[in-house]
VOZA-950799 format. One record per residue (C-alpha): x, y, z negated. Coordinates in steps of 0.05 Angstrom, whole numbers, padded with zeros to 5 digits, always signed. Each point is the difference from the previous one (the first is absolute). Layout:
# residues N
XYZ;...
END
This chain:
# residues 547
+00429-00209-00704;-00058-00018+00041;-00040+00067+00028;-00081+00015-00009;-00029+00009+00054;-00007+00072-00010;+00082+00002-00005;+00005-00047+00064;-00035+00054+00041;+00037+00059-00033;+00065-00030+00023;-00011-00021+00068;-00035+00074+00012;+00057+00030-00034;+00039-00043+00050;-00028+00026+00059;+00012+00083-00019;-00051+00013-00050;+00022+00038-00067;-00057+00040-00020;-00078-00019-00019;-00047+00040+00008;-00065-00002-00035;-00053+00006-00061;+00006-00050-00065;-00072-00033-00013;-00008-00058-00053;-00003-00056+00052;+00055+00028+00030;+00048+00003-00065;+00041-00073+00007;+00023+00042+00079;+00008+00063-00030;+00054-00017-00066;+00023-00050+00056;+00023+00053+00049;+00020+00058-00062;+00045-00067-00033;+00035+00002+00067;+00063+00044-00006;+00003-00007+00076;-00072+00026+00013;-00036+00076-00017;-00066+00008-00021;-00027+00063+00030;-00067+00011-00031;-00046+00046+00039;-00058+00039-00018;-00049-00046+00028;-00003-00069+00048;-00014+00038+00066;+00059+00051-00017;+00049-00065-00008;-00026-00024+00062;+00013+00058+00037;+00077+00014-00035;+00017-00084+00020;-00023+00029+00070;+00048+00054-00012;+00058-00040-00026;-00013-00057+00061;+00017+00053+00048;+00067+00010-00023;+00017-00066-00032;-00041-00051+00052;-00039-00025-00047;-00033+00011-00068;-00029-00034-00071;-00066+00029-00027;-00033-00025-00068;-00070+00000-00017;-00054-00035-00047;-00060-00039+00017;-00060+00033+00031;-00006+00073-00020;+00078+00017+00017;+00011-00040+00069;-00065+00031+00025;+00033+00065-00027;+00057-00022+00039;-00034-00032+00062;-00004+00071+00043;+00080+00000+00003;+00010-00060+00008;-00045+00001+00071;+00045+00063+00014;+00057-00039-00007;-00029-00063+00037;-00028+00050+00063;+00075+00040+00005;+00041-00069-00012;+00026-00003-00065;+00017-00055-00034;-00025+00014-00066;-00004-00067-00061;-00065+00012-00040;+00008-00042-00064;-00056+00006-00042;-00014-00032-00068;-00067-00046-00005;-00039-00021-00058;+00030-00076-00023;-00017-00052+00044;-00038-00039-00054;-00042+00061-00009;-00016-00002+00069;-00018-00063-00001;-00049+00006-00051;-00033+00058+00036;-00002+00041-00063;-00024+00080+00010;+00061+00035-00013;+00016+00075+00012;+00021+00020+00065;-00047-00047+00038;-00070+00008+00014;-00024-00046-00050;-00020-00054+00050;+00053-00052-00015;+00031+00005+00068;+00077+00013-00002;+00017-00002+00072;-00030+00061+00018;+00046+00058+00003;+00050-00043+00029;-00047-00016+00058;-00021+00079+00008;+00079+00008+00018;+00010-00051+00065;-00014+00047+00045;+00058+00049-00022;+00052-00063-00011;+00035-00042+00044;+00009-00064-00061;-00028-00011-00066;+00007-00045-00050;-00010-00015-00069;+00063-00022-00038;+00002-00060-00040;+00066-00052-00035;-00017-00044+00052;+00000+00045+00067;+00039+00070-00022;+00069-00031+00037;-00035-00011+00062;-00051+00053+00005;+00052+00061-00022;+00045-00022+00058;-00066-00004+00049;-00021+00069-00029;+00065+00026+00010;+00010-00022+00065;-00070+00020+00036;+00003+00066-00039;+00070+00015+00045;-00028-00033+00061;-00058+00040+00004;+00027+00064-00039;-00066+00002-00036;-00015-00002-00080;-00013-00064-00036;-00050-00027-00056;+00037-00036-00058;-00057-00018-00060;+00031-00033-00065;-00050-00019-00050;+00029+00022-00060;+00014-00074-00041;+00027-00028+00071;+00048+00067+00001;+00039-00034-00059;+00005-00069+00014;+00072-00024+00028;-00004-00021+00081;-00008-00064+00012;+00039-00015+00078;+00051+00035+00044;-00010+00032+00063;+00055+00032+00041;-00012+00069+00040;-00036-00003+00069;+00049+00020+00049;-00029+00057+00055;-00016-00017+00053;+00048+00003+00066;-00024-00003+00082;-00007-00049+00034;+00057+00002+00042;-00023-00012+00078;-00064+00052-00017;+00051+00055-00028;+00050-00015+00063;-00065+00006+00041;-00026+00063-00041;+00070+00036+00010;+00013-00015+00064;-00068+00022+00026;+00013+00066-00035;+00064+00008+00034;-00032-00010+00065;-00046+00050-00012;+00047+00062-00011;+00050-00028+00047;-00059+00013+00048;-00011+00073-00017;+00020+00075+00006;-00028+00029-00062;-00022-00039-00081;+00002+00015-00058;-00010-00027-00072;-00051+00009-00050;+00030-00032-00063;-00060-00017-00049;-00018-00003-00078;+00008-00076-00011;+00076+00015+00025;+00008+00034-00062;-00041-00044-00036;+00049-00056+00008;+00061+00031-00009;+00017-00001+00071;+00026+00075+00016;+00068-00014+00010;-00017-00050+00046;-00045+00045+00042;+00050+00054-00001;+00050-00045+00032;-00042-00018+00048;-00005+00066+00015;+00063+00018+00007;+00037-00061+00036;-00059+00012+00062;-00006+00075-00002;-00074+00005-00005;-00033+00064-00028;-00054-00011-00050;-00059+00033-00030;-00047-00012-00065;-00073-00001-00017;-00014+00040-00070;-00014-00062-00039;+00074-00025+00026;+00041+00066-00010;+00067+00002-00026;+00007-00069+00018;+00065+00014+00038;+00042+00060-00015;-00033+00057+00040;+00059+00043+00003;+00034-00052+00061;+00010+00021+00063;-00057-00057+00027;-00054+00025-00045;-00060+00031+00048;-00048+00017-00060;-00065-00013-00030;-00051-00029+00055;-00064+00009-00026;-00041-00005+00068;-00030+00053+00036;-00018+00041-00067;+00077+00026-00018;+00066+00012+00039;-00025-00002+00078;+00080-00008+00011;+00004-00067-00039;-00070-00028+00030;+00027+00020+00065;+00061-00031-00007;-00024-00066-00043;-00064-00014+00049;+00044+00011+00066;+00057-00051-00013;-00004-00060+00047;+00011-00045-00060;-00021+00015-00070;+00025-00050-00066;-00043+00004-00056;+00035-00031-00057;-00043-00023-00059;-00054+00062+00013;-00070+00006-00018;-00054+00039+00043;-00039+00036-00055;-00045+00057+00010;+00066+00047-00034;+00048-00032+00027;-00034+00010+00071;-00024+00060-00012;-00073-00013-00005;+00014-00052+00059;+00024+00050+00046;+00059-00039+00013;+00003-00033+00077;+00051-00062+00005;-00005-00036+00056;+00000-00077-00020;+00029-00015+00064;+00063+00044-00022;+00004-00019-00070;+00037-00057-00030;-00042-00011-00074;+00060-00029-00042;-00039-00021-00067;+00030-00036-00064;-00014-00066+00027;-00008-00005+00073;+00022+00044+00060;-00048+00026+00058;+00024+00015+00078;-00060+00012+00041;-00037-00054-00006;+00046-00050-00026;-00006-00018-00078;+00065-00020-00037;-00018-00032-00067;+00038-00031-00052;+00056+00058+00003;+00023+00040-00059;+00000+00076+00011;+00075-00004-00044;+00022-00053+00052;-00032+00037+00060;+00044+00073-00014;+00064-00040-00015;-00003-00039+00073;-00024+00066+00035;+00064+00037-00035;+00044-00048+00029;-00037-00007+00075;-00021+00061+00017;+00036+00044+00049;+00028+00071-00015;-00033+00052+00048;-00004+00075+00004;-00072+00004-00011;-00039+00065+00011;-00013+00026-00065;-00024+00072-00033;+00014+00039-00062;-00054-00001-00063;-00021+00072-00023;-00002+00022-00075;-00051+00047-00038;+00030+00062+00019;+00025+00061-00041;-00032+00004-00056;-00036+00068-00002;-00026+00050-00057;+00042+00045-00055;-00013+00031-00057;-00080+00014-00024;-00014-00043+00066;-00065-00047-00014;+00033-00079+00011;-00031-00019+00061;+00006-00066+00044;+00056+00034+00032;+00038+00018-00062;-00020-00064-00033;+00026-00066+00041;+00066+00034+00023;+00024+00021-00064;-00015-00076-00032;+00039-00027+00061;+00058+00041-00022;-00006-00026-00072;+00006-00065+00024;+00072-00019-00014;+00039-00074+00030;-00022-00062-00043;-00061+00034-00025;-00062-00045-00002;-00066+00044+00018;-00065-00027-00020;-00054+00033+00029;-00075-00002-00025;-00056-00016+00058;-00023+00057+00030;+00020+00067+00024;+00064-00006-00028;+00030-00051+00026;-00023+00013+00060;+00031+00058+00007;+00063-00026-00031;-00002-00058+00050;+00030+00045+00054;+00060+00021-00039;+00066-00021+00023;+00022-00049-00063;+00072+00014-00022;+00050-00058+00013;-00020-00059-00047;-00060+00038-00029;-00067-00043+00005;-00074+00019+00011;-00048-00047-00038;-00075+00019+00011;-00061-00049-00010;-00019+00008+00074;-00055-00063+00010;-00029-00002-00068;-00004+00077-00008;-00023-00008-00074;+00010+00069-00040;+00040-00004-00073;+00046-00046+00032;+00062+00047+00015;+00017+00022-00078;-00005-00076-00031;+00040-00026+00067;+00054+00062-00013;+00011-00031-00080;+00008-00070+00037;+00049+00024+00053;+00031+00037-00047;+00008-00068-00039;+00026-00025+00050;+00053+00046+00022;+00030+00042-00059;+00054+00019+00032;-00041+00041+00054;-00040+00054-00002;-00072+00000+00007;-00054+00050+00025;-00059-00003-00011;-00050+00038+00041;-00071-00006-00017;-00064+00042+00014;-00044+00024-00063;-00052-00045+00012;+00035-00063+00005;+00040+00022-00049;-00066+00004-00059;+00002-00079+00013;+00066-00023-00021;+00026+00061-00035;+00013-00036-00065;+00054-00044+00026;+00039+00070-00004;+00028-00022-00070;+00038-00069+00029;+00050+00041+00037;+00022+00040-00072;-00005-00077-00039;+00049-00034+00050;+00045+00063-00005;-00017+00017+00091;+00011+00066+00024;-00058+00002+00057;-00012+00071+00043;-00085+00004-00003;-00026+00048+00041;-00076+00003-00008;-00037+00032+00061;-00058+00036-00026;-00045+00024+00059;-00066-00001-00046;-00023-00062+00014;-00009-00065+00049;+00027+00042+00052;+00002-00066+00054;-00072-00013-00019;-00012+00065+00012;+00033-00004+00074;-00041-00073+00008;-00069+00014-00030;-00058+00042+00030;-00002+00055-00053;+00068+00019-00027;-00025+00044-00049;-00053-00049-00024;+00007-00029-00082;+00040-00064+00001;+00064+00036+00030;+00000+00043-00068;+00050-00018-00057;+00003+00015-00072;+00062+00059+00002;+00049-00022-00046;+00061+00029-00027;+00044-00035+00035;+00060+00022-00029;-00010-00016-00075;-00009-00077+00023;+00073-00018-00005;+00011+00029-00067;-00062-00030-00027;+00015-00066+00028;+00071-00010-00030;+00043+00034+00053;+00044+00046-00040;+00058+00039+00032;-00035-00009+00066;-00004+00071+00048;-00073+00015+00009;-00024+00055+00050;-00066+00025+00032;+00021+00038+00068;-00053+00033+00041;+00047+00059+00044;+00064-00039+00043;+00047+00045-00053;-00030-00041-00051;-00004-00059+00039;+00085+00009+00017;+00018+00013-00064;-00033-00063-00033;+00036-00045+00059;+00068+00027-00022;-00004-00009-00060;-00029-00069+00008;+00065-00019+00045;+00040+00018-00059;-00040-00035-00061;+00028-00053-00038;-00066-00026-00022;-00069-00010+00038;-00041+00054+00029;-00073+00019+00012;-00010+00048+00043;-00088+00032+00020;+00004+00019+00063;-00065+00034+00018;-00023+00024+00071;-00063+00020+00032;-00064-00053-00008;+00008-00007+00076;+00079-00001+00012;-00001-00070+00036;+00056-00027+00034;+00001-00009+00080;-00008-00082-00001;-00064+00014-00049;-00031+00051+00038;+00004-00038+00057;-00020-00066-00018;-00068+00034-00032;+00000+00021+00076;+00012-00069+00030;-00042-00041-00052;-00054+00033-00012;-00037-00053+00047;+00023-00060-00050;-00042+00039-00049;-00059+00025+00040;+00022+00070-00004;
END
């Protein structure tokens, strides 16, 4: 039976990974929505609003490599259109279908709802280039060829895609064929070159080390950096936006480098190596620690997803896959210097004991179990999270560049999704937490068993650290009973628990170890109980804000 072009793209993303949709029905939307819910192969997960799908398909990317969000014309991808530049800024490759008014009403120019009455139609779809790498607008005639072109720059570039179907063309059988792009491979003489030049490099050199990045992970490439890692020996270290990249319980794991703000051991040890590989990094402000971060250029070799960097010498044209798989094979074992990475500490406090910083971030790391997948909100934290050891296969997921609050609990239902045979925790503060909170009741509708802890320090507390006047209005919040929001929102069964002494505080993580259903779990502290990475990055960045 021939496919409509709606069912054409359905197949070839559930071809590529995808099994879940996230999103918000609308009228234009309707032929995509029955579309994907008259798949038995596909889910609908319907959020609470556009921006909340946006951020659990950022959620569910992160585990899966890729994700399927749904929205209508207008009103819900604008909803949406926050997430989806989240998504685009951290490289996710995230398919935005959205259902359009029928082409023959747009041709007409008729004022419809959702538009702004002008007779233009191209307009939303032009306000989202800037967070897309490809768009299109799907049609009998071109839905073969542009799905596969979709498909294949969203994976090149690891960034979301626009896919608009006017709602009569969504319908309509394809007219033409079009076979899937293959990905792209090296060159061959500019990855010899590229490799060999690295090679050179180390072979010339006491001391290097490696600082395996986030677009590693974004392509699926971890077991290829770990072997690189350990056919030549070399130690490595992470940047926060990168951690748990590679299991940090190995012997060659150095720690977090986060410039000159955290760990003097790991600066030290990062900034002094003769050679330095940064593999598929970004130098934010976080991950550089406000730019306190000193690599020489002269002793780093920038490996990137599409070209390779010695000095001066630019290799383009290779593939950072191909690029780990030839170093793997050429690189020679050494001895390299190398140091051990420090945890948190003891935890400290008993008994009536307030829960300060110091009783706080130990006693999570502990929680932590192997294979657990921690999503951490922006902001104090997950910063102070980011310094935890990770169990062996646990991840860290944080929204590091785009830093937009609400995202953690919608992207904790979408990595949940995505992984229901792990265990989730969530760990969000208050504040972000008003946001998003609603998205609570998909964990209890798609039978997940998340651990929530919600930090509630009485406000914006990193505003607080980042703003001239801590105390001053904006950093207040409305105090909710945090604890009655899982029952009200559908969550029956689930453990609930306000702790504000550590006695509390150990009790509730016991019996959340043991639970066979989710857990939400207030965790309040002092208004000022920041983490070290916080408090010191107010220190270092208070010139980026004229403080």
């Amino acid at each position: 039976m021939t496919l409509t072009v709606i069912q054409y793209v359905l197949d070839r993303l559930k071809a590529i990974g995808i099994a879940d949709v996230f999103g918000v029905p609308g009228d234009y939307a309707f032929p995509v929505n029955d579309a994907i819910c008259e798949d038995p192969a596909l889910r609908w997960i319907g959020c609470t609003n556009e921006l909340n799908a946006a951020y659990a398909a950022d959620g569910y990317a992160r585990v899966r490599g890729m994700a399927a969000l749904c929205t209508t014309y207008g009103v819900g991808e604008l909803s949406a259109i926050n997430g989806v530049a989240g998504a685009y800024a951290e490289h996710l490759p995230v398919f935005h279908l959205v259902g359009m008014p029928a082409m023959s009403v747009q041709k007409s120019r008729a004022v419809m709802h959702h538009t702004l009455g002008n007779g233009e139609y191209d307009l939303f779809r032009r306000m989202t280039e800037s967070v897309v790498c490809a768009h299109a607008i799907l049609t009998p005639q071109n839905v073969a060829y542009e799905t596969e072109r979709l498909i294949a720059e969203a994976l090149f570039h690891r960034r979301p895609v626009y896919m608009g179907f006017p709602a009569d063309y969504a319908v309509q059988p394809v007219l033409g064929s079009a076979a899937p792009i293959r990905p792209p491979s090296s060159e061959a003489a500019a990855l010899e070159a590229a490799v060999a030049a690295v090679r050179a490099a180390l072979g010339q050199v006491r001391t290097a080390c490696a600082l395996p990045g986030i677009l590693v992970a974004r392509c699926g490439l971890q077991p290829q950096m770990q072997e690189v890692i350990d056919r030549s020996g070399l130690p490595f270290a992470t940047m926060f936006m990168d951690k748990s990249l590679l299991d940090e319980r190995q012997p060659a794991y150095a720690g977090m480098y986060d410039g000159a703000i955290m760990t003097e051991e790991v600066r030290a040890f990062v900034e002094g190596c003769d050679q330095v590989l940064a593999i598929g990094t970004l130098a934010s402000d976080f991950n550089t620690g406000a730019f306190t971060a000193r690599l020489d250029p002269a002793k780093t070799i920038a490996i990137g997803h599409h070209h390779v960097r010695v000095g001066r010498k630019v290799y383009a044209n290779v593939e950072l896959g191909d690029v780990l798989a030839a170093l793997a094979e050429r690189l020679d074992r050494r001895d390299w210097p190398r140091i051990a990475p420090h945890s948190l500490g003891d935890k400290s406090g008993q008994g009536d004991d307030p829960i300060t910083v110091e009783a706080l971030y130990p006693r999570w790391a502990e929680f932590l179990q192997p294979g657990d997948i921690l999503i951490a909100e922006t902001g104090t934290a997950s910063m102070g999270l980011g310094f935890a050891l990770m169990p062996q296969g646990a991840s860290f997921h944080n929204q590091t560049l785009w830093g937009s609050i609400g995202w953690a609990t919608p992207a904790a239902v979408g990595a949940a999704a995505a992984a229901p045979d792990r265990r989730v925790v969530l760990v969000t503060g208050e504040g972000s937490h008003q946001l998003t909170a609603q998205e609570l009741g998909q964990f209890a509708r798609l039978g997940l068993k998340p651990v929530v802890f919600v930090l509630n320090n009485n406000g914006y507390l990193i505003e607080r650290l980042l703003c001239r006047d801590p105390a001053i209005a904006y950093n207040d919040l409305p105090p909710w009973r945090y604890t009655e929001l899982p029952h009200a929102l559908g969550c029956d069964g689930w453990l609930t628990a306000r702790v504000t002494t550590c006695a509390e505080f150990d009790a509730a993580l016991e019996a959340a170890g043991r639970m066979d259903a989710g857990a939400y779990i207030e965790v309040v502290t002092d208004s000022y109980a920041a983490s070290p990475l916080a408090v010191k990055l107010h220190e270092s960045m208070a010139s980026l804000y004229g403080a």
